[in-house]
GUTORLUM-713270 format. One record per residue (C-alpha): residue in three letters; x, y, z. Coordinates in nm, 2 decimals. Layout:
% residues N
 rest      u      v      w
  ala      X      Y      Z
...
***
This chain:
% residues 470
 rest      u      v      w
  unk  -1.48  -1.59   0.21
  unk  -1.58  -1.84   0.50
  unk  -1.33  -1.67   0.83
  unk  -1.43  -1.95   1.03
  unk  -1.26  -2.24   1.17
  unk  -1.53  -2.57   1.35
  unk  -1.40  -2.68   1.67
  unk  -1.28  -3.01   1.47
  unk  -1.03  -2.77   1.23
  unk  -0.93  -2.57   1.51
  unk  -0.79  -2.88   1.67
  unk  -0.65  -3.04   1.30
  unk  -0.44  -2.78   1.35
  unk  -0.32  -2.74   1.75
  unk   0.03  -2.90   1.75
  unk   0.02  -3.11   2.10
  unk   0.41  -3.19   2.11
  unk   0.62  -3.03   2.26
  unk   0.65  -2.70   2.33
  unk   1.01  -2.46   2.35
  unk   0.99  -2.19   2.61
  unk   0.99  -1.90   2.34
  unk   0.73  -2.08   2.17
  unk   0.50  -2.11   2.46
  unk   0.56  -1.67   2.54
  unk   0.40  -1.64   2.20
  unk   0.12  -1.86   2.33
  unk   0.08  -1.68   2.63
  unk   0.12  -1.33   2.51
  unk  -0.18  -1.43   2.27
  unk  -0.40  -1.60   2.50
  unk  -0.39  -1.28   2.69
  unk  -0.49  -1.05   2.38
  unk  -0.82  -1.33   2.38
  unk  -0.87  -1.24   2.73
  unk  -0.73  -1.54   2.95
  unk  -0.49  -1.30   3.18
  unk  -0.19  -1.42   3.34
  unk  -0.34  -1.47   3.61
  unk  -0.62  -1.69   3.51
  unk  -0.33  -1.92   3.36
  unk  -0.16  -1.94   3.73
  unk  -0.48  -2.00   3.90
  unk  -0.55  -2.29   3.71
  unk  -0.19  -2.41   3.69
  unk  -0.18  -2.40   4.06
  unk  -0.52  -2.59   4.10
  unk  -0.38  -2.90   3.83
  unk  -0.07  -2.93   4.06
  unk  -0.24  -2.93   4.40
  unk  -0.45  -3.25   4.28
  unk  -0.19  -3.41   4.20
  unk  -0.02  -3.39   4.52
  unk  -0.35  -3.53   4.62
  unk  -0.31  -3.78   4.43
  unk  -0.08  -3.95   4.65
  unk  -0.31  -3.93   4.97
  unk  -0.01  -3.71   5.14
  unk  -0.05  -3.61   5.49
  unk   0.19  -3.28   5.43
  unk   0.35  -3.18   5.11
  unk   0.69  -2.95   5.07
  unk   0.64  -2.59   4.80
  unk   0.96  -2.50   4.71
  unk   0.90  -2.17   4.51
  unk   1.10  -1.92   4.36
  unk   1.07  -1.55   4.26
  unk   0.93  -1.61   3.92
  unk   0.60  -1.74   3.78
  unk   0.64  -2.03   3.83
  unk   0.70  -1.98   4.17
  unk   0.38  -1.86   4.16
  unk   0.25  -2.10   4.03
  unk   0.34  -2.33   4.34
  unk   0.18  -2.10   4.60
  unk  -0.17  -2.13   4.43
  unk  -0.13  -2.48   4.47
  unk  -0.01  -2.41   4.85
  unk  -0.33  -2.21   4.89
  unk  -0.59  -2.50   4.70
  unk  -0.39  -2.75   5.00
  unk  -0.40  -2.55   5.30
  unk  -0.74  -2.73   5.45
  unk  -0.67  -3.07   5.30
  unk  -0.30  -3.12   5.46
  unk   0.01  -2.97   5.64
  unk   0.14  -2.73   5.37
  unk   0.48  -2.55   5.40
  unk   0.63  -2.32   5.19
  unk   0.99  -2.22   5.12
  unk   1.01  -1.91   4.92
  unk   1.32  -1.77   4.76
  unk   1.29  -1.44   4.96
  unk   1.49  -1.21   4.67
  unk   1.49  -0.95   4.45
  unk   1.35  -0.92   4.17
  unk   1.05  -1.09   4.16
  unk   0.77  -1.09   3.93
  unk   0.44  -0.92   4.00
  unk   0.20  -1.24   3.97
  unk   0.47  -1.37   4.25
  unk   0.44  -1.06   4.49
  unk   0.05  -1.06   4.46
  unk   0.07  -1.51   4.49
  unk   0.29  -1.44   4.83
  unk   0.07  -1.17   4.97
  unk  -0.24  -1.40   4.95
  unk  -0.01  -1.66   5.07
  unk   0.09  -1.49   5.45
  unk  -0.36  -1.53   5.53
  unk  -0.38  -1.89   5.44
  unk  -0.30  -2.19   5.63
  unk   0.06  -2.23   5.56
  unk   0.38  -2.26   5.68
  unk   0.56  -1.98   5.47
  unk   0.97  -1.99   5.53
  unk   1.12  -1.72   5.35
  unk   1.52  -1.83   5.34
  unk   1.80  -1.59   5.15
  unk   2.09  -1.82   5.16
  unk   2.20  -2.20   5.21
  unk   2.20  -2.15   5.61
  unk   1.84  -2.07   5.59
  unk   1.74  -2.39   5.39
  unk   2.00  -2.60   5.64
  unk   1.78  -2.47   5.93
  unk   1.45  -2.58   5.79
  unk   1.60  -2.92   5.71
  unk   1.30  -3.10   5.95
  unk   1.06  -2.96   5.67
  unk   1.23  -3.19   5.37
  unk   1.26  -3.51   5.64
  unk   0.92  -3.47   5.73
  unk   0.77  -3.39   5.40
  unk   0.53  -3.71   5.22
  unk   0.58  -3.52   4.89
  unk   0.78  -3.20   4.73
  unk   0.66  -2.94   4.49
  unk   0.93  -2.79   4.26
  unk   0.83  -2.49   4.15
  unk   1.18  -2.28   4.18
  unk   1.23  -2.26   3.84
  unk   1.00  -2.23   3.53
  unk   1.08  -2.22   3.09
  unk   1.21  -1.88   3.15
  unk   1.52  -1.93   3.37
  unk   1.85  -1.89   3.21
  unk   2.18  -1.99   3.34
  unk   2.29  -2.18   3.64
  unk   2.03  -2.16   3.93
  unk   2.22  -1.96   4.24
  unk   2.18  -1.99   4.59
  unk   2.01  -2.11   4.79
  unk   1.85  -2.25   4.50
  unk   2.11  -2.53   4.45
  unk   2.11  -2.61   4.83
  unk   1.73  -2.64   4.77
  unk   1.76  -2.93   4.48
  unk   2.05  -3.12   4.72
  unk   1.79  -3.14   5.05
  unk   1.53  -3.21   4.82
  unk   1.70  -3.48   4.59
  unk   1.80  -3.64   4.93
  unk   1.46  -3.63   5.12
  unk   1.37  -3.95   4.95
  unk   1.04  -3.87   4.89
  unk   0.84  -3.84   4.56
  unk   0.94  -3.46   4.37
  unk   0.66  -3.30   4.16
  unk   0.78  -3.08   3.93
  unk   0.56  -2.79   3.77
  unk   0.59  -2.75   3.42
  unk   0.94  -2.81   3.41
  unk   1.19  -2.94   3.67
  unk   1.46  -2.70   3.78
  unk   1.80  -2.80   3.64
  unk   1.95  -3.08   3.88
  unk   1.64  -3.20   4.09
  unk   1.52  -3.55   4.09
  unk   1.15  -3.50   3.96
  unk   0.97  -3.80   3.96
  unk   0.66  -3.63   3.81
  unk   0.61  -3.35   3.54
  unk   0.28  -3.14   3.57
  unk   0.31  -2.92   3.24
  unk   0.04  -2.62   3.14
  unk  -0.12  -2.64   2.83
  unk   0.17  -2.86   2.63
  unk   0.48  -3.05   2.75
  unk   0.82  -2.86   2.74
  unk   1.02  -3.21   2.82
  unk   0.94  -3.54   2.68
  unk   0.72  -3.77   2.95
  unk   0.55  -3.53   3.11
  unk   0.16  -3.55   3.23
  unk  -0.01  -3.21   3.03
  unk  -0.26  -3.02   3.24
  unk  -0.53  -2.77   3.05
  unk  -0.51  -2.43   3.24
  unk  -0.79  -2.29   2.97
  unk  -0.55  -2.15   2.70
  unk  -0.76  -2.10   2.39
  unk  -0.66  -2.32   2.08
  unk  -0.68  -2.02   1.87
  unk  -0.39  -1.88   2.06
  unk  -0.20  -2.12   1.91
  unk  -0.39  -2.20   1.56
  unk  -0.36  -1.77   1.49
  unk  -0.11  -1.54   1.52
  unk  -0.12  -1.28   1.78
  unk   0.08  -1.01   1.94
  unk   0.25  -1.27   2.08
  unk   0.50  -1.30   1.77
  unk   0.64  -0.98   1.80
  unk   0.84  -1.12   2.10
  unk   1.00  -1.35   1.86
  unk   1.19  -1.02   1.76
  unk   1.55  -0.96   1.88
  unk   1.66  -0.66   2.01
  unk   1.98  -0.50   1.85
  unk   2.26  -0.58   2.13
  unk   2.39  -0.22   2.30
  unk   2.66  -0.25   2.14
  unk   2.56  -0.33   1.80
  unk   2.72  -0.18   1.47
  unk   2.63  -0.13   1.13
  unk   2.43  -0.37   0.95
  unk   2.36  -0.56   1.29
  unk   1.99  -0.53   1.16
  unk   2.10  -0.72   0.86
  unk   2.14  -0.60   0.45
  unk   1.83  -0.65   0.21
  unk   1.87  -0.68  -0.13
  unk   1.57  -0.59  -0.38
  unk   1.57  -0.71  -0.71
  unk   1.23  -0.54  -0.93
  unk   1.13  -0.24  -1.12
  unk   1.16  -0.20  -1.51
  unk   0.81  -0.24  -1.61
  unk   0.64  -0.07  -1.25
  unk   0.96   0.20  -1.09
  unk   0.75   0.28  -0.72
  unk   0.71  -0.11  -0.61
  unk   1.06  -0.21  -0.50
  unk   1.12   0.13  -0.36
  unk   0.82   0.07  -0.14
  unk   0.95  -0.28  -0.06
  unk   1.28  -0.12   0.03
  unk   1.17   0.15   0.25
  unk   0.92  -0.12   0.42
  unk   1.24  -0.32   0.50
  unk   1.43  -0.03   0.65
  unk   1.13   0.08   0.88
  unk   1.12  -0.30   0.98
  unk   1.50  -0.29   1.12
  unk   1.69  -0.38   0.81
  unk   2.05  -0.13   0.81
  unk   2.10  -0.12   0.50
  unk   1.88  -0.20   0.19
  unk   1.97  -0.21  -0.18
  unk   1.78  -0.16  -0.49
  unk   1.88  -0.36  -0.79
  unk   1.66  -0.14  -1.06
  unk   1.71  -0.03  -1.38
  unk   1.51   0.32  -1.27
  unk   1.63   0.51  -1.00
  unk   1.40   0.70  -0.78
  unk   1.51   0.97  -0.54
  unk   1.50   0.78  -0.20
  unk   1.79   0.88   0.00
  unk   1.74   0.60   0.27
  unk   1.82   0.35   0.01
  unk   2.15   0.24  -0.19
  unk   2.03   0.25  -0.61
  unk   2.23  -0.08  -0.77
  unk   2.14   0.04  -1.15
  unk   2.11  -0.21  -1.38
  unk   2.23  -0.19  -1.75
  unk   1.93  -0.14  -1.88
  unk   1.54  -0.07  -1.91
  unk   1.51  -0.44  -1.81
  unk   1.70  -0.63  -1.58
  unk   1.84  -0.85  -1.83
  unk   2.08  -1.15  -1.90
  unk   2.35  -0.86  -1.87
  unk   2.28  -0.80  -1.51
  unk   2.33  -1.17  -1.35
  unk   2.67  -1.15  -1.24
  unk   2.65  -0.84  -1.04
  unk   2.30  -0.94  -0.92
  unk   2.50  -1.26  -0.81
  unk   2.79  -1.06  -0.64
  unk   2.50  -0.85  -0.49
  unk   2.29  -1.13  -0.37
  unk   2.57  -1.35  -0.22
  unk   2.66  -1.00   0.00
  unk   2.30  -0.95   0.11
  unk   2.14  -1.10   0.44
  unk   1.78  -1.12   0.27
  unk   1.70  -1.09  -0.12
  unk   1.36  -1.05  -0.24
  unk   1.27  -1.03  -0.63
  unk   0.97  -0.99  -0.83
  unk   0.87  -0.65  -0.71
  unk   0.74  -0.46  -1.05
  unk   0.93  -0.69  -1.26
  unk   0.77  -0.73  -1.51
  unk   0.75  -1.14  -1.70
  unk   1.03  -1.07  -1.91
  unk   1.27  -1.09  -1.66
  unk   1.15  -1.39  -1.46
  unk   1.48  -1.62  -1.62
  unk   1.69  -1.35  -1.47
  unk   1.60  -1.40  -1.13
  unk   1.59  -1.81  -1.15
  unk   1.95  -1.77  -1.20
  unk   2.06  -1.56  -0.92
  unk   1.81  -1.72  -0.66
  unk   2.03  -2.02  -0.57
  unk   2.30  -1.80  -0.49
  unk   2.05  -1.62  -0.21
  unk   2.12  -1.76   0.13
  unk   1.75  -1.61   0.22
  unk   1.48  -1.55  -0.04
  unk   1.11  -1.37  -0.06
  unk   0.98  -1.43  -0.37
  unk   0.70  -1.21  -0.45
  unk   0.49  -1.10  -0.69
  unk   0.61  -1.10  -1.10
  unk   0.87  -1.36  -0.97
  unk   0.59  -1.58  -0.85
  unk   0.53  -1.80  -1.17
  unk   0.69  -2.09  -1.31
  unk   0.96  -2.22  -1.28
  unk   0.98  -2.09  -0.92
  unk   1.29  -1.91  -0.78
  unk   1.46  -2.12  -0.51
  unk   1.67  -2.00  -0.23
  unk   1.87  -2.18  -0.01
  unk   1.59  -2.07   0.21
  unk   1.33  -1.94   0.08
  unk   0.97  -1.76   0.18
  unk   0.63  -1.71  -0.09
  unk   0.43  -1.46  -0.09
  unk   0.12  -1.52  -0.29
  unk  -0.20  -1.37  -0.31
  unk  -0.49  -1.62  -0.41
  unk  -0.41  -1.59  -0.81
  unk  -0.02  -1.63  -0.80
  unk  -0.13  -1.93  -0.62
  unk  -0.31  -2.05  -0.89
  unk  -0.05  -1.96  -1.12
  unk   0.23  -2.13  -0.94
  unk   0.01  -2.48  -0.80
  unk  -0.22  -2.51  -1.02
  unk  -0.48  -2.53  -0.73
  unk  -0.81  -2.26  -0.68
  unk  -0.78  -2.12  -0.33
  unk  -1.12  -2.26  -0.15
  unk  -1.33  -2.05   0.08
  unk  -1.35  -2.25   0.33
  unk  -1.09  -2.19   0.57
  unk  -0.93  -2.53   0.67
  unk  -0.91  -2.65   0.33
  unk  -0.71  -2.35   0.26
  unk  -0.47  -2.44   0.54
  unk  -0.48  -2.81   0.40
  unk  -0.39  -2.70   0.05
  unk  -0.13  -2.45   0.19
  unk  -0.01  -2.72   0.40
  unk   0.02  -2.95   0.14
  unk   0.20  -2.67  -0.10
  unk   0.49  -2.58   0.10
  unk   0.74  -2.83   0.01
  unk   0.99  -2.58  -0.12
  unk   1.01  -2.31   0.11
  unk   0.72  -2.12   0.36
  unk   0.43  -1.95   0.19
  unk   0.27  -1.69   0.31
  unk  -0.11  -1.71   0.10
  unk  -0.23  -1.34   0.17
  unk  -0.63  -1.27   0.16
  unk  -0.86  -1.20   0.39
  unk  -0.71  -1.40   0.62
  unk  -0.39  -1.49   0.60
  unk  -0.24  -1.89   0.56
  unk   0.15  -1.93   0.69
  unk   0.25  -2.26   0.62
  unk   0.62  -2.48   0.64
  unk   0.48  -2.76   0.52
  unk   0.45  -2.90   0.87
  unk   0.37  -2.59   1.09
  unk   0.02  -2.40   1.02
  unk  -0.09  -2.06   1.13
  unk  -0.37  -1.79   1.04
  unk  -0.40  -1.43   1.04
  unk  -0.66  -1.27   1.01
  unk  -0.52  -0.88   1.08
  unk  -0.61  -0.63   0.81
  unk  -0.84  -0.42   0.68
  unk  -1.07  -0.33   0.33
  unk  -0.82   0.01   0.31
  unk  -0.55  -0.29   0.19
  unk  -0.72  -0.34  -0.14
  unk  -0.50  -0.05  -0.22
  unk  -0.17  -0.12  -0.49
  unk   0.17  -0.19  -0.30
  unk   0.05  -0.33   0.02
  unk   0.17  -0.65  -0.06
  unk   0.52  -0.48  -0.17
  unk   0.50  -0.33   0.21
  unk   0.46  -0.73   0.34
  unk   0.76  -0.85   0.08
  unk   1.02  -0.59   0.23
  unk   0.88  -0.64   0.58
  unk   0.94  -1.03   0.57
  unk   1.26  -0.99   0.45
  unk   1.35  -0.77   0.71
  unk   1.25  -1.02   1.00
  unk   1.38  -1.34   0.79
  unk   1.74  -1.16   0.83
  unk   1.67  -1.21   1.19
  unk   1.44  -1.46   1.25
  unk   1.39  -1.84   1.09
  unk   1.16  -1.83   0.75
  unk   0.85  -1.96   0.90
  unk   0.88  -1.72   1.22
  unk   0.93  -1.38   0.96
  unk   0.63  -1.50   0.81
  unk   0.39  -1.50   1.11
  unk   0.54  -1.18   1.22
  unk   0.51  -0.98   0.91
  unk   0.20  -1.12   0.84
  unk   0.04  -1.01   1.21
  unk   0.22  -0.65   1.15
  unk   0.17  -0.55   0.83
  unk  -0.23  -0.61   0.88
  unk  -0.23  -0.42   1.20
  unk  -0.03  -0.11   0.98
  unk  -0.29  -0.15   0.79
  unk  -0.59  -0.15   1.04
  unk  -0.40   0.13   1.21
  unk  -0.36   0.36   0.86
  unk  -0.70   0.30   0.79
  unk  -0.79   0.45   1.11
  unk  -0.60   0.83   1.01
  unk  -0.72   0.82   0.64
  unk  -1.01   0.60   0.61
  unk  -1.07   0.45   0.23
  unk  -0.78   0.74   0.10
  unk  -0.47   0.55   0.24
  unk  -0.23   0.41   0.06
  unk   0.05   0.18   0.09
  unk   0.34   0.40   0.21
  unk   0.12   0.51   0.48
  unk   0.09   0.15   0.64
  unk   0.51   0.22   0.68
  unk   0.51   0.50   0.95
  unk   0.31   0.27   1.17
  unk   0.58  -0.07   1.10
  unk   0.83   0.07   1.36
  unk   0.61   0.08   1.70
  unk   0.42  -0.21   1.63
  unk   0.74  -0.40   1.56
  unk   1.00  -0.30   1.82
  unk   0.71  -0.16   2.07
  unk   0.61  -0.48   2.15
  unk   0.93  -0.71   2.09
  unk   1.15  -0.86   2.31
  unk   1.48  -0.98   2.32
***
């Protein structure tokens, strides 16, 4: 298959709009793994705001910067001024503050500048000459990653500022309360009407997933208790006994507490709960406790070694599923319907279910998927992955030949279902897919063309919850 993706495609499928703060962390995080540091991103942020405090032909311009990035953000700009007009600086002189800030204000105390370091609002009161005499302010106190309410000085920062009358640039996005009468956002806008500056982001850092979508991962709270992780149920097995035990065990080692097997076989895994079914089938017999079961359970997933004969079985019970994967056997018409649900099908359970031959060529594949998802999010494994809402698009292209192997894709069922008790559908499908090809990649590594699926699950736990953040 074609892995490419022309210029042209790559931007079909770079969303513009607006961006949420966790949303743009993903981007970040995955611009990084291409190589665009950090720092790169700041350099050029801070370059796009000092011309447009050029714009204005100012005679001296105001920084107001605080201990974060963004911060930092505003004393690359204070650097690109220093030779063109007065430039002062007010930094928020506390703890902590991030390590692109430190390295910004050490640069800072050789340039040009008037650097004021202030701790409280008697410090901002004593450089009020600086806001009078100011043709132009810079906010850059608070970026997309501030919570809460801002705390001194901070506040008494916005009030001399929001009464300077003078024109208030914001970067990115303006700290809670100020007046900004211009918004100079990176890469896309986080608020509605603002001007969008390229700092050199790479499209594909938005158009593929990355390691950026493990941050999308919650941490379990300190004080968390059982089942915090959420409860999986797994509906399969009759025909094939190891695939929903695999899908099980992949859910558990992705931060599901507590996972149950709805099978008519039991297989000694002691990690997991056995729900035994009536008998060698699951059968018409079983829908009521598979209802009671499914109604209890965080996640479902079905179609795990189920054979075909049980396919009307699990059309019952999905609509009673608050959160569905439907995978393999299940995938086949009539679909299974959650109230949310996630596919999972390769390239001929597409075919199966649509109708419609998976092309080679990469962006017609994300058009088709695209145009498929009206029911749910599918996830079309192969070579590389499509993740599709229906509106959203992303790629994957993680893996490895070693996946060819039987139960791989059981591994990705039990995985998503993990993450979609935790995470929105579309979100557990970008994650699982980036992690279960990098379990993958990694396996391969230890046993080359002799791995198999359960190895890719000793591997699920560091990529996971390494990486995440809450």
């Amino acid at each position: 298959m074609v892995c490419t993706m022309t210029p042209d495609e790559m931007r079909e499928f770079f969303d513009p709009g607006t961006i949420t703060a966790q949303r743009m962390r993903v981007v970040e995080k995955n611009a990084e793994s291409l190589g665009v540091t950090p720092l790169m991103m700041m350099e050029s942020a801070g370059r796009a705001l000092a011309a447009a405090v050029l714009e204005s032909h100012p005679e001296s311009v105001l920084i107001l910067c605080g201990r974060g990035n963004n911060g930092g953000d505003g004393m690359v700009a204070a650097r690109h001024l220093q030779r063109e007009l007065r430039t002062d600086v007010i930094s928020i002189d506390q703890e902590p503050r991030s390590h692109l800030n430190t390295l910004q204000l050490g640069i800072l105390r050789s340039c040009a500048v008037g650097l004021h370091q202030v701790r409280c609002p008697s410090d901002v009161a004593a450089l009020a000459r600086l806001f009078e005499s100011a043709d132009v302010i810079l906010d850059a106190l608070l970026g997309t990653g501030s919570e809460g309410e801002p705390k001194e000085p901070i506040p008494t920062c916005i009030t001399r500022a929001n009464t300077a009358g003078v024109p208030i640039i914001a970067a990115d996005i303006p700290t809670a309360g100020i007046r900004a009468d211009r918004i100079i956002a990176f890469h896309r806008p986080k608020k509605a009407g603002a001007e969008v500056v390229d700092i050199g982001i790479p499209l594909e850092a938005e158009c593929f997933t990355g390691p950026g979508e493990l941050t999308l991962i919650p941490r379990k709270p300190s004080d968390a208790r059982k089942g915090a992780g959420g409860e999986v149920l797994v509906i399969g097995g009759g025909p094939y006994q190891g695939a929903p035990y695999l899908t099980g065990m992949a859910a558990l080692r992705s931060g599901a507490d507590i996972v149950r097997i709805a099978s008519p076989i039991y297989l000694p895994q002691p990690d997991l709960i056995h729900e035994r079914m009536t008998g060698l089938l699951i059968q018409e017999e079983d829908i009521p406790r598979l209802i009671t079961l499914a109604k209890n359970a965080d996640a479902v997933v079905c179609g795990n070694g189920l054979g075909i004969e049980s396919h009307a079985v699990v059309r019952e019970v999905a609509p009673y599923c608050r959160k569905l994967v439907v995978d393999a056997d299940a995938l086949r018409k009539p679909l299974p319907e959650g109230k949310e649900t996630i596919y999972t099908p390769h390239a001929g359970e597409f075919l199966r279910v649509t109708g419609k031959k998976v092309p080679e060529d990469l962006g017609a594949r994300g058009r088709l998927v695209r145009k498929a998802a009206s029911r749910g999010t599918i996830l079309l494994k192969g070579e590389v992955d499509v993740i599709s809402d229906g509106t959203r698009l992303r790629f994957n292209r993680t893996g490895c030949p070693g996946m060819t192997v039987g139960g791989t894709g059981d591994v990705l069922a039990g995985l998503t279902a993990a993450l979609f008790c935790r995470i929105p559908a579309f979100e557990a499908a970008c994650v699982a897919a980036y992690a279960n090809g990098w379990a993958g990649i990694q396996a391969e590594g230890e046993q080359g063309d002799g791995m198999i699926a359960s190895d890719l699950l000793t591997w699920l736990p560091s990529i996971l919850f390494q990486e995440g953040e809450g």
